[in-house]
C-alpha positions in Angstrom: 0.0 0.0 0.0 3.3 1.9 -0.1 2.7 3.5 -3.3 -0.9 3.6 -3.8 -1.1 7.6 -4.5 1.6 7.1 -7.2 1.6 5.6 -11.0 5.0 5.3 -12.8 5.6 5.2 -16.5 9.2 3.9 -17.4 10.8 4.6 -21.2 7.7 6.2 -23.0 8.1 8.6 -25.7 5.8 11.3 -27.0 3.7 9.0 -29.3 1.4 9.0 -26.0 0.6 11.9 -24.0 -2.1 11.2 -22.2 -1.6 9.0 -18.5 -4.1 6.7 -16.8 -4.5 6.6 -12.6 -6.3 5.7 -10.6 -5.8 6.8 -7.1 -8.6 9.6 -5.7 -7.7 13.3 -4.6 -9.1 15.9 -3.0 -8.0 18.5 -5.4 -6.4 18.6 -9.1 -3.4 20.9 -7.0 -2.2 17.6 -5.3 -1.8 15.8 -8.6 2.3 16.1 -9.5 4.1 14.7 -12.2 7.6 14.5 -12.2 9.9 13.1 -15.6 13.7 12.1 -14.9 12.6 12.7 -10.9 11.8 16.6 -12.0 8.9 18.2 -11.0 6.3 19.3 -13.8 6.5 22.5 -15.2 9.8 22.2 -16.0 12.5 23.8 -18.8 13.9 21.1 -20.7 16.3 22.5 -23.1 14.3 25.4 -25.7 10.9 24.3 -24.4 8.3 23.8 -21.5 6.9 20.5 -20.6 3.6 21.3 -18.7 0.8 19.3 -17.7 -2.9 19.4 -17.3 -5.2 16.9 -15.0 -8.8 15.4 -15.3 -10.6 12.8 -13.1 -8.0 10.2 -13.4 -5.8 11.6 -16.3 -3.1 13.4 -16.6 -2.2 15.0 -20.5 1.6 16.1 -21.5 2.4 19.6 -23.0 5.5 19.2 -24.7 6.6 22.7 -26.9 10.0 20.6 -27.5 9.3 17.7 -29.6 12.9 16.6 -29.6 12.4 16.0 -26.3 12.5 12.0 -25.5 11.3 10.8 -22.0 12.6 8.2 -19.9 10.3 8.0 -16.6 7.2 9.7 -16.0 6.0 9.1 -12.5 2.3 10.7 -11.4 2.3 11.4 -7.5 -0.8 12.4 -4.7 1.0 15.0 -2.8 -1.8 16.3 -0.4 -1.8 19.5 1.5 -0.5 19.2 4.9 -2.3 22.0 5.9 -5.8 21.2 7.5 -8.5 21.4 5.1 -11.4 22.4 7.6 -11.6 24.3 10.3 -14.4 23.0 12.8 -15.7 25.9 15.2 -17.4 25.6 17.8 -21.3 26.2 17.3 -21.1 25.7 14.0 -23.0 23.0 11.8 -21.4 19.3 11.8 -21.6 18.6 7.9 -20.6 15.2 6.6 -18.7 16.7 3.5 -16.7 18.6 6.0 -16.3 14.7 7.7 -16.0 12.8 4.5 -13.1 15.7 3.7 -11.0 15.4 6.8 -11.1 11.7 6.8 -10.0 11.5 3.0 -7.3 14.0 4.0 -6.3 12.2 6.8 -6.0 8.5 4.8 -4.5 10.2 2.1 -1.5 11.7 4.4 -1.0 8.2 5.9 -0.4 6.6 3.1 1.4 9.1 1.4 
């Protein structure tokens, strides 16, 4: 269960740029993607290799095409910070709940 909030890719090339996985997050901020162990947006000679990330994809922008990669690795990196703030005589929601529960699960196991 080590690794369940990360997907690696090893020796793909740009004929693909779109990346499956599968582990949930709480926000599309706490999705990283690192290439060669460097994190995503990054320089890579002339050009930018950016990303973009939808309910369990991830899509390359690549404005160097002579750009080969080696590893791509996708990543749950979840704030530490807490995400709510429970006060006292206010409203007991389950979102707020559901939230600090998937928060705390995803910590753990990150």
């Amino acid at each position: 269960m080590a690794f369940a909030s990360r997907v690696f890719y090893t020796g793909i090339t740009w004929t693909t740029t779109n990346y499956n996985f599968s582990f949930t997050y709480l926000d599309t901020d706490y999705v990283k993607v690192y290439i060669n162990k460097q994190a995503l947006p990054h320089n890579f000679g002339s050009g930018i290799i950016s990303y973009t990330v939808a309910t369990g994809q991830i899509t390359l922008v690549n404005t160097n095409s002579d750009i080969e990669l080696l590893d791509l690795e996708i990543r749950r990196e979840t704030s530490q910070t807490p995400l709510v703030n429970f006060v006292s005589g206010t409203t007991l929601t389950e979102a707020d709940l559901d939230t600090v529960a998937q928060q705390s699960l995803h910590l753990s196991v990150e």
